[in-house]
C-alpha positions as CSV (number, residue, x, y, z in Angstrom):
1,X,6.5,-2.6,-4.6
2,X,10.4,-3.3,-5.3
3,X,12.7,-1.2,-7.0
4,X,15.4,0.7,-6.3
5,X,13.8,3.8,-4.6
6,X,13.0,3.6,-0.9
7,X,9.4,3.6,-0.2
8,X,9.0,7.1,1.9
9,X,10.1,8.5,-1.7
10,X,7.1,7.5,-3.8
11,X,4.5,9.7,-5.2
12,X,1.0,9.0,-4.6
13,X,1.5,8.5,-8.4
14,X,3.8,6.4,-8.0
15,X,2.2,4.2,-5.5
16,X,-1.2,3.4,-7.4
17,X,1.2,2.2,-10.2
18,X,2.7,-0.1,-7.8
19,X,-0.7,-1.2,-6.7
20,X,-1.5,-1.8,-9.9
21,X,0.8,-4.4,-10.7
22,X,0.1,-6.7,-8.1
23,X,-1.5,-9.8,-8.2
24,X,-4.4,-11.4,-5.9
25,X,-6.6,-8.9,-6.2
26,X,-5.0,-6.2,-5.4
27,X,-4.7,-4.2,-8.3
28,X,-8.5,-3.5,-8.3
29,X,-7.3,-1.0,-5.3
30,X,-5.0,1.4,-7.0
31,X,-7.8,3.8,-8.1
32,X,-8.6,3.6,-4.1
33,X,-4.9,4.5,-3.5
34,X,-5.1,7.1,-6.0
35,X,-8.1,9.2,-5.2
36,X,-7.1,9.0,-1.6
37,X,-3.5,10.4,-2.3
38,X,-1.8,7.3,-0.5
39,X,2.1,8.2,-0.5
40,X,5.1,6.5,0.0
41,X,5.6,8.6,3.6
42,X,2.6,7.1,4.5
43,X,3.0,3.7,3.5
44,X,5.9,4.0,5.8
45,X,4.5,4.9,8.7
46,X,1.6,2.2,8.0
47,X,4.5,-0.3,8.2
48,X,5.1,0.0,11.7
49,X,1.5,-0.3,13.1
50,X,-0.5,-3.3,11.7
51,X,-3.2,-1.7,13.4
52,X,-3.3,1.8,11.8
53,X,-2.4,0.1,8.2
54,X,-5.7,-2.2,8.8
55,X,-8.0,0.8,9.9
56,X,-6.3,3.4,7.0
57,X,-7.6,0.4,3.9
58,X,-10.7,-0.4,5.7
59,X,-10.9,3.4,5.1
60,X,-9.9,3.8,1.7
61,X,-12.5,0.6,0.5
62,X,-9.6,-2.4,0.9
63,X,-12.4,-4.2,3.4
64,X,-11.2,-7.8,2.5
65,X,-9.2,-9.0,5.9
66,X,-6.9,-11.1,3.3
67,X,-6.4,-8.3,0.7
68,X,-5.6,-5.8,4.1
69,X,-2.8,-8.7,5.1
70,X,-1.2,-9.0,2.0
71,X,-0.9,-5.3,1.3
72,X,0.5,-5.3,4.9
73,X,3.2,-8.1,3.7
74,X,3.8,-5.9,0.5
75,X,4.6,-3.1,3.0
76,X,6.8,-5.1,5.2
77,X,8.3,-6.5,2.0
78,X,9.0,-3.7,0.5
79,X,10.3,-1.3,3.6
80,X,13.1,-4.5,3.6
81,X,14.3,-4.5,0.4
C-alpha cells in the first residue's frame, strides 16, 4: 500500500486497487474490500487494534489467519511510510 498519500486519504477505490496488487494471496480479496467499502480511515483505525483488524477481515471473507497477518503487516507498513 506505499505511495505518497497517507493511508486515512484513500478511497475505498483506491484501497481494492492496492489490494490488488499484492502478492501472497491477497489480491483475491480486493473484490472483498470493495463491495464492503473498506477506506483508507478505516484501515487506519484497524492499525491500532490487531484485534478489531482480525475480527473486521474475518468479516469481510479474509478467514486465512496468515492472509489476516500479512494484511495486518501491510497496514503497519504502510501507516509508517
Amino acid at each position: 500500500m506505499g505511495g505518497a498519500a497517507s493511508i486515512e486519504t484513500l478511497d475505498a477505490a483506491a484501497v481494492a486497487r492496492c489490494i490488488a496488487g499484492m502478492d501472497g494471496g491477497l489480491a483475491k480479496h480486493e473484490e472483498n474490500f470493495r463491495q464492503n467499502g473498506i477506506d483508507g480511515a478505516l484501515l487506519k483505525y484497524l492499525v491500532n487494534d490487531d484485534d478489531e483488524a482480525i475480527d473486521t477481515l474475518t468479516e469481510i471473507g479474509v478467514t486465512s489467519k496468515l492472509q489476516q497477518r500479512r494484511l495486518i503487516i501491510k497496514l503497519h507498513e504502510a501507516q509508517s511510510s
